[in-house]
PyMOL Python script that loads the backbone (N, CA, C, O; Angstrom):
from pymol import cmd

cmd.read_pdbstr("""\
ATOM      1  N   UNK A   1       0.855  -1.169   0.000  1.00  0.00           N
ATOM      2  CA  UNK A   1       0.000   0.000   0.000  1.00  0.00           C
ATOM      3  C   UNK A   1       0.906   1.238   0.000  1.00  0.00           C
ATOM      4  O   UNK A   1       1.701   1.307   0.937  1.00  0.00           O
ATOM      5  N   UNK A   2       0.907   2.374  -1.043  1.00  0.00           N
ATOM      6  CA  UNK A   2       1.680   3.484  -0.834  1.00  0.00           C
ATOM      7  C   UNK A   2       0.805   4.411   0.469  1.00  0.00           C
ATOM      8  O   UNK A   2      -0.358   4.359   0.869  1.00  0.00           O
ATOM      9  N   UNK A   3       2.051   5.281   0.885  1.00  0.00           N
ATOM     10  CA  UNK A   3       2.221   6.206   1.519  1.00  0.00           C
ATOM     11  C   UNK A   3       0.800   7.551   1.223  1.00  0.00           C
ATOM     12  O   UNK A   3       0.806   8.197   0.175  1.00  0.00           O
ATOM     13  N   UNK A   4      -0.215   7.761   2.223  1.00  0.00           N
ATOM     14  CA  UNK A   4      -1.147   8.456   1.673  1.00  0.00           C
ATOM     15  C   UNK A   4      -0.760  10.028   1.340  1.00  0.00           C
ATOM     16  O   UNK A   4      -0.100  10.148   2.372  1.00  0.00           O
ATOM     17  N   UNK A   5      -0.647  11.275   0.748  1.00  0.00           N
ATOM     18  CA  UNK A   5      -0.249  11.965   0.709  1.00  0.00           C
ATOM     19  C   UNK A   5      -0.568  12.934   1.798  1.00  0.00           C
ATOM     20  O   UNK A   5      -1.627  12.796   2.409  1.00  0.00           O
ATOM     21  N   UNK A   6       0.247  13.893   2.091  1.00  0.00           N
ATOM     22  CA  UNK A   6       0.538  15.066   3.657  1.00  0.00           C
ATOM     23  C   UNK A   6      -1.610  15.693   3.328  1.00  0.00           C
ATOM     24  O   UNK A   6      -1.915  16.423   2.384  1.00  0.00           O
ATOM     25  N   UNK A   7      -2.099  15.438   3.810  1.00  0.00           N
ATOM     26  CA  UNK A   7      -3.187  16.345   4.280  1.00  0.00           C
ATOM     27  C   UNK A   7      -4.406  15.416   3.393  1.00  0.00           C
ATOM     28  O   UNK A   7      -5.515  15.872   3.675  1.00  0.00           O
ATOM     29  N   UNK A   8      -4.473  14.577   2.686  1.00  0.00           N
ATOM     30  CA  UNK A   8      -5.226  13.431   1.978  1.00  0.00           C
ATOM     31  C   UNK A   8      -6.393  12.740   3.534  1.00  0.00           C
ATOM     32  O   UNK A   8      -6.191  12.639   4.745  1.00  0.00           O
ATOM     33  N   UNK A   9      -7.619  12.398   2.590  1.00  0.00           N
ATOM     34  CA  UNK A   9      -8.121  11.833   3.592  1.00  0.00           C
ATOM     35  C   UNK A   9      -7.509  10.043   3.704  1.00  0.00           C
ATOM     36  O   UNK A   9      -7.119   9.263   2.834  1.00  0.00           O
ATOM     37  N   UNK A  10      -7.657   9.923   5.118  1.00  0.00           N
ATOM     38  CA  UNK A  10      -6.799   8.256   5.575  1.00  0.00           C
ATOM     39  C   UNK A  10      -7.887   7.530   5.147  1.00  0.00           C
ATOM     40  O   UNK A  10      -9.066   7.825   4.954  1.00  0.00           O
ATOM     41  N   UNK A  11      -7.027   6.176   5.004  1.00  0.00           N
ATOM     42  CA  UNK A  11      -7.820   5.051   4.862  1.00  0.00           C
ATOM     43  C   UNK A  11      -8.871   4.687   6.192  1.00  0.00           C
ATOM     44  O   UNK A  11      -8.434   5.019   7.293  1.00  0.00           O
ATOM     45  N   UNK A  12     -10.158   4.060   6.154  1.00  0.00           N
ATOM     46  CA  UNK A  12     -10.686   3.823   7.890  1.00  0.00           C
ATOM     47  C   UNK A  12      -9.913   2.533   8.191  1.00  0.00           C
ATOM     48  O   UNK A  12      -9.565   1.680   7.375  1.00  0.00           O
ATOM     49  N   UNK A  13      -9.773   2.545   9.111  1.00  0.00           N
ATOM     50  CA  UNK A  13      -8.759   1.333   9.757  1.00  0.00           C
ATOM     51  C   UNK A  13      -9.290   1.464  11.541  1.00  0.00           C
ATOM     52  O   UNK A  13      -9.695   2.434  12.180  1.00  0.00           O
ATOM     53  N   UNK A  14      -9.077   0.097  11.910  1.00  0.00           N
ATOM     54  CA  UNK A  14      -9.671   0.003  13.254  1.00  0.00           C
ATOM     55  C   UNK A  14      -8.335  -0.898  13.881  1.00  0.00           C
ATOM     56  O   UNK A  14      -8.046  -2.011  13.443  1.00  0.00           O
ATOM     57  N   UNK A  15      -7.742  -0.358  14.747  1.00  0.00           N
ATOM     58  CA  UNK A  15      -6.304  -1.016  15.833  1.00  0.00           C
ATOM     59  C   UNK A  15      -6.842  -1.663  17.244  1.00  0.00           C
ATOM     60  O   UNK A  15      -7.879  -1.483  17.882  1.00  0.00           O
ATOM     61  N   UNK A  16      -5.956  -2.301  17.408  1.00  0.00           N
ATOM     62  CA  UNK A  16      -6.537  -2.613  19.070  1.00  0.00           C
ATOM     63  C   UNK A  16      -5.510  -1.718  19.771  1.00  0.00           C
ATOM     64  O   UNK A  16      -4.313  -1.578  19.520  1.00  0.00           O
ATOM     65  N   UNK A  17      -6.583  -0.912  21.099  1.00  0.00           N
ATOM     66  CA  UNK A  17      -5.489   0.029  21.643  1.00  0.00           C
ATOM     67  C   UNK A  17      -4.573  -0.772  22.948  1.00  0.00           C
ATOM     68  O   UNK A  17      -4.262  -1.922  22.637  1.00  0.00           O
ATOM     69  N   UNK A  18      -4.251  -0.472  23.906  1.00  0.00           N
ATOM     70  CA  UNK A  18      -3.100  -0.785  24.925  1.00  0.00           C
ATOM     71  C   UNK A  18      -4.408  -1.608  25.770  1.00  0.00           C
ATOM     72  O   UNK A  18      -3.657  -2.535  26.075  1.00  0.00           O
ATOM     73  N   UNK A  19      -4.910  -1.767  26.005  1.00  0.00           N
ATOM     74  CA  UNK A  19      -5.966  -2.443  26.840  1.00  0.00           C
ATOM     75  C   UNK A  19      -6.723  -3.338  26.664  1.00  0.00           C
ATOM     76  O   UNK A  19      -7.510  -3.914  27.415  1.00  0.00           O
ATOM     77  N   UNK A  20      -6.254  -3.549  24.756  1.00  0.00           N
ATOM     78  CA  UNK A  20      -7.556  -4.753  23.819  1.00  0.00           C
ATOM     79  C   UNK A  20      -8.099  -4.644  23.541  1.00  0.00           C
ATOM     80  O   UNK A  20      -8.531  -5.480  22.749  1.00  0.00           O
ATOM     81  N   UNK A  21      -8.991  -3.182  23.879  1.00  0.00           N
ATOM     82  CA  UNK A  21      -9.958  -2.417  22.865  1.00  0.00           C
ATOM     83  C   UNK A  21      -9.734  -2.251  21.229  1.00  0.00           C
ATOM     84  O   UNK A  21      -8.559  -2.176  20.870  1.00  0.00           O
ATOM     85  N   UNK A  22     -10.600  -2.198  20.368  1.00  0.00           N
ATOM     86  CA  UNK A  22     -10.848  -2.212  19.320  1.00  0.00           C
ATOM     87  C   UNK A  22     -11.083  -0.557  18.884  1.00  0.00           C
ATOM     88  O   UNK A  22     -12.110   0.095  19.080  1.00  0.00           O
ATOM     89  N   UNK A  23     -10.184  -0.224  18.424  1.00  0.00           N
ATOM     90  CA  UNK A  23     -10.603   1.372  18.488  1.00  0.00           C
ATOM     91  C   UNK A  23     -10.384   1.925  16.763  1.00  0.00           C
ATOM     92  O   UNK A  23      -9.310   1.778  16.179  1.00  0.00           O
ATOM     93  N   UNK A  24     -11.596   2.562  16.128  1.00  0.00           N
ATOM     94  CA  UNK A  24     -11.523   2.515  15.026  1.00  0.00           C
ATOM     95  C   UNK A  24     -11.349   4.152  14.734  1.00  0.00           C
ATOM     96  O   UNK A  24     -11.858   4.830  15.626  1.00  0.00           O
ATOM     97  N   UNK A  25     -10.694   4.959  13.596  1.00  0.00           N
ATOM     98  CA  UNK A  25     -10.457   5.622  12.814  1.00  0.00           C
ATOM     99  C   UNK A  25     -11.797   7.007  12.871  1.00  0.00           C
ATOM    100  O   UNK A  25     -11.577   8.198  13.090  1.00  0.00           O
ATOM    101  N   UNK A  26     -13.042   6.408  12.620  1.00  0.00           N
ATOM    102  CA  UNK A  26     -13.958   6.256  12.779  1.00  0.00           C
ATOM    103  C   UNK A  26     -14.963   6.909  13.779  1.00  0.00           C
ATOM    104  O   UNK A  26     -16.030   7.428  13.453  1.00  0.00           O
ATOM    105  N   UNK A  27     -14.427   6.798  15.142  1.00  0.00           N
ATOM    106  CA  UNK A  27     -14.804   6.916  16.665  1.00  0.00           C
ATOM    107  C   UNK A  27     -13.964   8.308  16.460  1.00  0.00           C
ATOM    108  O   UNK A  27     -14.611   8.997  17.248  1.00  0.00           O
ATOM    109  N   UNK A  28     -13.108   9.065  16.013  1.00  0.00           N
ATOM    110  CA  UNK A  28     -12.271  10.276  15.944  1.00  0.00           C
ATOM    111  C   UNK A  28     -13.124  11.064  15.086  1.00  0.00           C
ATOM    112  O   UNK A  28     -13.013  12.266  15.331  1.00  0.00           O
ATOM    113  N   UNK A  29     -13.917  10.796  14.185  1.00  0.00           N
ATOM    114  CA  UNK A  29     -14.112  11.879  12.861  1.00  0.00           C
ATOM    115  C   UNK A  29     -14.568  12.896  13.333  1.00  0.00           C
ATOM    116  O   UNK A  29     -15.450  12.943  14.189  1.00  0.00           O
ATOM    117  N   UNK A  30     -13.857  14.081  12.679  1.00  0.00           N
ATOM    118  CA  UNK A  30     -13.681  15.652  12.851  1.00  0.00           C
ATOM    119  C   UNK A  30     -12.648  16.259  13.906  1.00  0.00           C
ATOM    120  O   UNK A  30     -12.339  17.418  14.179  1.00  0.00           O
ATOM    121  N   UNK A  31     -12.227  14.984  14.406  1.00  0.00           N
ATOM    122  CA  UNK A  31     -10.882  15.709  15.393  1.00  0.00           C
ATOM    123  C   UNK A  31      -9.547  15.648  15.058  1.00  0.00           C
ATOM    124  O   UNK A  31      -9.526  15.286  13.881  1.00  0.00           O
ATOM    125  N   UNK A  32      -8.773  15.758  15.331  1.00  0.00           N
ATOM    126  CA  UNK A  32      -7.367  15.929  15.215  1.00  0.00           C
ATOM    127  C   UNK A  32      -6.857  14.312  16.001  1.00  0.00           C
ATOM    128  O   UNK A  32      -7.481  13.680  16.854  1.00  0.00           O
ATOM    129  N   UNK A  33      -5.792  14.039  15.484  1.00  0.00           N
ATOM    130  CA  UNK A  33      -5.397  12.599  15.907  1.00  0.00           C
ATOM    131  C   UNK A  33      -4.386  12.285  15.735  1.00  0.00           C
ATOM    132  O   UNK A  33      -3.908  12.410  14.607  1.00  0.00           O
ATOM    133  N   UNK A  34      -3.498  11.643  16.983  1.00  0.00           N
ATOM    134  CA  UNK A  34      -2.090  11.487  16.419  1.00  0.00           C
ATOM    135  C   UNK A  34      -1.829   9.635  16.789  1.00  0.00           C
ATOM    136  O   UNK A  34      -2.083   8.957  17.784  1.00  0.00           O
ATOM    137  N   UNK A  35      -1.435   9.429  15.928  1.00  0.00           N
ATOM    138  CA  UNK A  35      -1.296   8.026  15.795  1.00  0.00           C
ATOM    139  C   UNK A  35       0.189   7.553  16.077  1.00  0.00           C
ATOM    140  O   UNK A  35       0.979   7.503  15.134  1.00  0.00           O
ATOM    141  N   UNK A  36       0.654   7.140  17.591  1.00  0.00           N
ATOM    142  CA  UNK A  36       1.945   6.881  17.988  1.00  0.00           C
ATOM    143  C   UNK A  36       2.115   5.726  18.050  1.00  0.00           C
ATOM    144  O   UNK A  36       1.280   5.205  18.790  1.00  0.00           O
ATOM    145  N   UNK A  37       3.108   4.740  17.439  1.00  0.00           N
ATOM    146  CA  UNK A  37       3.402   3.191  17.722  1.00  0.00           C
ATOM    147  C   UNK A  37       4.835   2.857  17.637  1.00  0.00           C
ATOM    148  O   UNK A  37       5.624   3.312  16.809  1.00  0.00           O
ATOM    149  N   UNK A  38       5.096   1.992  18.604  1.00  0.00           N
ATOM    150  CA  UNK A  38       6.695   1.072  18.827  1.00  0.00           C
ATOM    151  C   UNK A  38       6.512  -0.304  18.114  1.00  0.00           C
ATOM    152  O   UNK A  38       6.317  -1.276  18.844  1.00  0.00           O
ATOM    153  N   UNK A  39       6.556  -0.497  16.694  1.00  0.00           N
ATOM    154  CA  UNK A  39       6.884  -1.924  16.041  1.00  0.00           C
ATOM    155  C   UNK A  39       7.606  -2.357  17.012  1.00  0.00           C
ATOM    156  O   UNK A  39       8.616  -1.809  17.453  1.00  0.00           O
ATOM    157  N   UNK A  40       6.984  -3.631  17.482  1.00  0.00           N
ATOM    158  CA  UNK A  40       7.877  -5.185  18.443  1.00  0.00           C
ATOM    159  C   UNK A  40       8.628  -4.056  19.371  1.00  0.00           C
ATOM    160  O   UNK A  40       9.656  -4.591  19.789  1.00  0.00           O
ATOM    161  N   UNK A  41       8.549  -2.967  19.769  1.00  0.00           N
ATOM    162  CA  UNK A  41       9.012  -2.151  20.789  1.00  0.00           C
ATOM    163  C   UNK A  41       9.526  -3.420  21.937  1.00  0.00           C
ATOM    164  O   UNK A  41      10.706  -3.621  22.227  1.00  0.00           O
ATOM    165  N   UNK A  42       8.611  -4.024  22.369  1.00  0.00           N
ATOM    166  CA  UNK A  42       8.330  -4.652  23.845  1.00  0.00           C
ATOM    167  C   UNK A  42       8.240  -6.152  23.235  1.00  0.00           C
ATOM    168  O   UNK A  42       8.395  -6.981  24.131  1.00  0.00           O
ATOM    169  N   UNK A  43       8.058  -6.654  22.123  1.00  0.00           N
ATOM    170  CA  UNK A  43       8.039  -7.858  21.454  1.00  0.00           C
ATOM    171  C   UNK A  43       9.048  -8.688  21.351  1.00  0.00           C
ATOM    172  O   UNK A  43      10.189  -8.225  21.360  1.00  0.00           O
ATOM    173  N   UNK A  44       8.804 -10.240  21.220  1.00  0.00           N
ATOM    174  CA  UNK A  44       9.757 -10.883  21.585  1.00  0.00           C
ATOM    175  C   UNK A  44      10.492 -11.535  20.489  1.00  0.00           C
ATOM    176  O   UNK A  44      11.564 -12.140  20.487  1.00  0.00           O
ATOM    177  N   UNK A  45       9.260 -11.134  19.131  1.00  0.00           N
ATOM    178  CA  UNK A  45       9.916 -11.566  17.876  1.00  0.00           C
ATOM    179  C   UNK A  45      10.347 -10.678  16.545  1.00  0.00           C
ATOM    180  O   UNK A  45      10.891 -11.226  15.586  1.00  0.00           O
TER     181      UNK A  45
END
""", "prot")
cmd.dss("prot")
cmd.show_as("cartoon", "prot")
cmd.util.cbc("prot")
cmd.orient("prot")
């Protein structure tokens, strides 16, 4: 999948947050949102 362009609308996508919640893209619309993640940060593989 390429890179969406600087100010383009995102794809909807739904993550599980730090707790196992299911938190979708979606549940944000019209706010501002910053999307922070550590790939295998804490992972063992």
């Amino acid at each position: 999948m390429p890179l969406p362009e600087v100010g383009s609308t995102p794809p909807a996508f739904t993550l599980p947050s730090q707790n196992g919640d299911n938190v979708s893209l979606a549940d944000y619309a019209g706010k501002n949102v910053l999307i922070w993640f550590f790939p295998r940060a804490f992972g063992g593989g």
